[in-house]
N, C-alpha and C positions, 0 to 999 in steps of 0.2 A: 168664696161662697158659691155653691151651685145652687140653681135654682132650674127649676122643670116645668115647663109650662104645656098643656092639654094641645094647643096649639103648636104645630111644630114650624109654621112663619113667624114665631120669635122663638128670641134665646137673649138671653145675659149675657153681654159683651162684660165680661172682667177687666178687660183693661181700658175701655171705657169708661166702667161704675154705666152704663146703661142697658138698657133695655133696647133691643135693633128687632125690626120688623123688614122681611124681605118687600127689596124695593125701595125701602124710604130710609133713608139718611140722618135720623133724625137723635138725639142726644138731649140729656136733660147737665141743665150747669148750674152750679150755684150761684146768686147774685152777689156777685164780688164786686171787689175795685177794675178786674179784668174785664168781668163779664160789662159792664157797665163801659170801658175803652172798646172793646169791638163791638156793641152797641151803635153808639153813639159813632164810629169808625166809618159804618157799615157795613161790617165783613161781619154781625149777627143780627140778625132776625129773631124776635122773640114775637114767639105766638103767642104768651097765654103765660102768668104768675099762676104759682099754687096756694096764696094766700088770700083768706076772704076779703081783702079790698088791693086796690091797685099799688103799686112801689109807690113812695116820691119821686125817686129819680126815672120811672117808668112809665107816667102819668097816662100814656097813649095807650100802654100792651092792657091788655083786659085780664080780669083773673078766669083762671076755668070757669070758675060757674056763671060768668058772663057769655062764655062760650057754651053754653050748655051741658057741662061736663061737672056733675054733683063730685069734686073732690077740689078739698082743701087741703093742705098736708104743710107744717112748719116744722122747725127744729128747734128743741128747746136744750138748755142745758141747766141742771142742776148742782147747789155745793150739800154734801152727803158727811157725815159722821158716822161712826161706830157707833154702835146699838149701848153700846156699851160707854160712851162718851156721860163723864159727868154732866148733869142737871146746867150748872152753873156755868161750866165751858160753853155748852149748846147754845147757852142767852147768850152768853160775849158774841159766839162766833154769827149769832142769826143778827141781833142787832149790828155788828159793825156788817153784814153781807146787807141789809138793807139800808143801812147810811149808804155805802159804796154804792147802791143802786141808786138812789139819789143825787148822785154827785151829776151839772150839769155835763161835765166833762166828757164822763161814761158816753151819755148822749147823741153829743156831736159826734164822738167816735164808732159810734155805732152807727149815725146816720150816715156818714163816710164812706160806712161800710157795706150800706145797704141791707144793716141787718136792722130787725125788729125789735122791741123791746117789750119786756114784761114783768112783774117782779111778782111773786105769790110768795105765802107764807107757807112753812111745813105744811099746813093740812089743807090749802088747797094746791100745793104742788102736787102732791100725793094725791089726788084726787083728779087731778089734770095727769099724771102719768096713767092711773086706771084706766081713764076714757080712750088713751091713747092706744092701749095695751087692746082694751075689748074691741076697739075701731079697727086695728089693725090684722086683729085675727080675723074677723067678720070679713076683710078685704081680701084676705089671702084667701079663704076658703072660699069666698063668690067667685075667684078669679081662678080656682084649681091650682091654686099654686103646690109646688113642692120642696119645702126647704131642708 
């Protein structure tokens, strides 16, 4: 992916997946099982979570908008059917996707993981994708981006 920025002391490091500003050294990582060993190591330093409340397992790092920085930003993922997907299928496969979210097990392995957890239904997933969708263009275009 290129990306173009107004500013020519950044650019999109591709083989990083970041964002480099001359001068500063700095890299965005996901909170993994890794990121959490060189943590804890010492060999990383985390300034700042992009989610509106602190990790578990990060209790100290602050989130951006504790730092003064209005931006929150998660990842979600979605299970998706054809438009065309029988009526009756869609109930099986939404009912057993919300037992399975239920399960405590899911849980712990996600706490593990240091990821979050959420479950929404079709129509407020769909509705939590829009906001994402209109959030993000409104980001791109404040920031002169060019994709």
């Amino acid at each position: 992916m290129a990306l173009g920025f107004p500013n020519e002391s950044r650019h999109y490091d591709e083989a990083m997946h970041a964002i480099r500003f001359w001068g500063h050294d700095g890299s965005m990582l996901p909170v993994g099982r890794a990121t959490r060993v060189w943590v804890q190591g010492g060999k990383l330093k985390m300034l700042a979570v992009m989610a509106d409340q602190r990790l578990k397992a990060f209790d100290k790092v602050p989130t951006l908008k504790e730092r003064k920085i209005d931006l929150s930003i998660g990842t979600w993922r979605g299970l998706a059917v054809h438009k065309a997907t029988p009526a009756e299928i869609s109930t099986v496969l939404r009912t057993t996707a919300r037992k399975g979210a239920e399960e405590p097990l899911l849980r712990e392995q996600l706490d593990k993981l240091n990821l979050g957890f959420a479950y929404l239904d079709a129509e407020a997933f769909g509705q939590a994708m829009q906001r994402d969708h209109d959030y993000f263009k409104q980001l791109v275009q404040k920031l002169g981006i060019k994709v």
